[in-house]
C-alpha positions as CSV (number, residue, x, y, z in Angstrom):
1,X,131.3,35.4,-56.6
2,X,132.7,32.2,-57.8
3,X,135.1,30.5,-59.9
4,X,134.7,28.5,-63.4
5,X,137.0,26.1,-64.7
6,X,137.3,26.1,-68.3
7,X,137.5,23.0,-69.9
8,X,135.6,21.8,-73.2
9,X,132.7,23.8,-73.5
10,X,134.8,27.7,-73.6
11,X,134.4,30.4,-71.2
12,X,130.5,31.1,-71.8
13,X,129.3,27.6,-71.6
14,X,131.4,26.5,-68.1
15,X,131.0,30.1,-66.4
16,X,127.2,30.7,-67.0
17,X,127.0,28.2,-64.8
18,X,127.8,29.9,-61.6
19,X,125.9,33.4,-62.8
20,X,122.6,33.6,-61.5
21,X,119.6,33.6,-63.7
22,X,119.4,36.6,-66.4
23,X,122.9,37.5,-65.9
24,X,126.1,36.8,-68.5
25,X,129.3,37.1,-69.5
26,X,130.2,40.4,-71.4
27,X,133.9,39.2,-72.5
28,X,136.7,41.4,-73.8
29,X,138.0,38.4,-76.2
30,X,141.4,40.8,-76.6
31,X,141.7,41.1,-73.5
32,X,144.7,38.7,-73.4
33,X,147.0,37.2,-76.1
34,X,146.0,33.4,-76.7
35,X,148.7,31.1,-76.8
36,X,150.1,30.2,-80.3
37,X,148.5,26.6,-80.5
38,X,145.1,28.1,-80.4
39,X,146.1,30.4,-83.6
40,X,147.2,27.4,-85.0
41,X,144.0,25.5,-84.6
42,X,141.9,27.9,-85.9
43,X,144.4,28.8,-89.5
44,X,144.9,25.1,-90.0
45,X,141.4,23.6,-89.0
46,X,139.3,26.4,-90.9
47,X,138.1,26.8,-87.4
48,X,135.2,29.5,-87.0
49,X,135.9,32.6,-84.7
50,X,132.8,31.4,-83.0
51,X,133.5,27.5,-82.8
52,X,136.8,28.5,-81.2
53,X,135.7,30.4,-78.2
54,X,133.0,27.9,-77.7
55,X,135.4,24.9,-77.6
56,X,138.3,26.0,-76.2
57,X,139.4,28.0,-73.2
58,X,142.2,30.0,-75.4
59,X,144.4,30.2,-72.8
60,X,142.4,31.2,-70.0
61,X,142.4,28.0,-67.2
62,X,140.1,30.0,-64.5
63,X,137.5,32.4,-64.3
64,X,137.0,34.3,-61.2
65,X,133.9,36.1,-61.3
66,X,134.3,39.0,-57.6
67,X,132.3,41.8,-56.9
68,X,133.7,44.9,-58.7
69,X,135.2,46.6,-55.5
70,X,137.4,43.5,-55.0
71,X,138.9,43.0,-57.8
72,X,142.1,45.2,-56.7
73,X,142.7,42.8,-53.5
74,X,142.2,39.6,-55.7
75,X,144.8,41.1,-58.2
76,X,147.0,41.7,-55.3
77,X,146.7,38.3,-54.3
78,X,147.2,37.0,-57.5
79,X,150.5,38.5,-57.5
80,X,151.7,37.9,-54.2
81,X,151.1,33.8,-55.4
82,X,153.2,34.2,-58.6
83,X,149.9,34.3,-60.6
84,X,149.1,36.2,-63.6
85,X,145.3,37.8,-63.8
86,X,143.3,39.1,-67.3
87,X,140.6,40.9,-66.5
88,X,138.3,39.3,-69.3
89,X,135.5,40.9,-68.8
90,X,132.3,41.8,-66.7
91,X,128.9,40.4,-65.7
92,X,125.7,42.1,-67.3
């Protein structure tokens, strides 16, 4: 359990940082629709797929990584805060 924040360095390279040795992110990259300036980026800059999600967060601020039985309650409480939740992905 833990959170990430995503800054420079995309979701992989900030949130393999909390994951314990031998474990990583398996991401659903669909999994949410990326804001319109990151679209832009990429079609304007020539920007690799791969650069992209390296670099930027795409939209995604957080990354709570729970245990898979909790993820209803943290959803819940996500809610109840006015906060909107992707489930991105899993750990592997």
């Amino acid at each position: 359990n833990g959170f990430s924040h995503i800054t420079g360095g995309g979701m992989v390279g900030n949130t393999k940082r909390i994951l314990p040795k031998g474990l990583a992110l398996d991401i659903n990259w669909d999994a949410w629709e990326r804001p319109a300036i990151y679209k832009l980026i990429q079609e304007i800059g020539n920007v690799p797929e791969e650069d992209m999600q390296a670099t930027f967060n795409l939209g995604i601020g957080l990354i709570c990584v729970v245990a898979a039985n909790e993820i209803d309650a943290v959803k819940a409480k996500a809610a109840e805060l006015g906060e909107e939740v992707f489930e991105v992905g899993k750990v592997v």
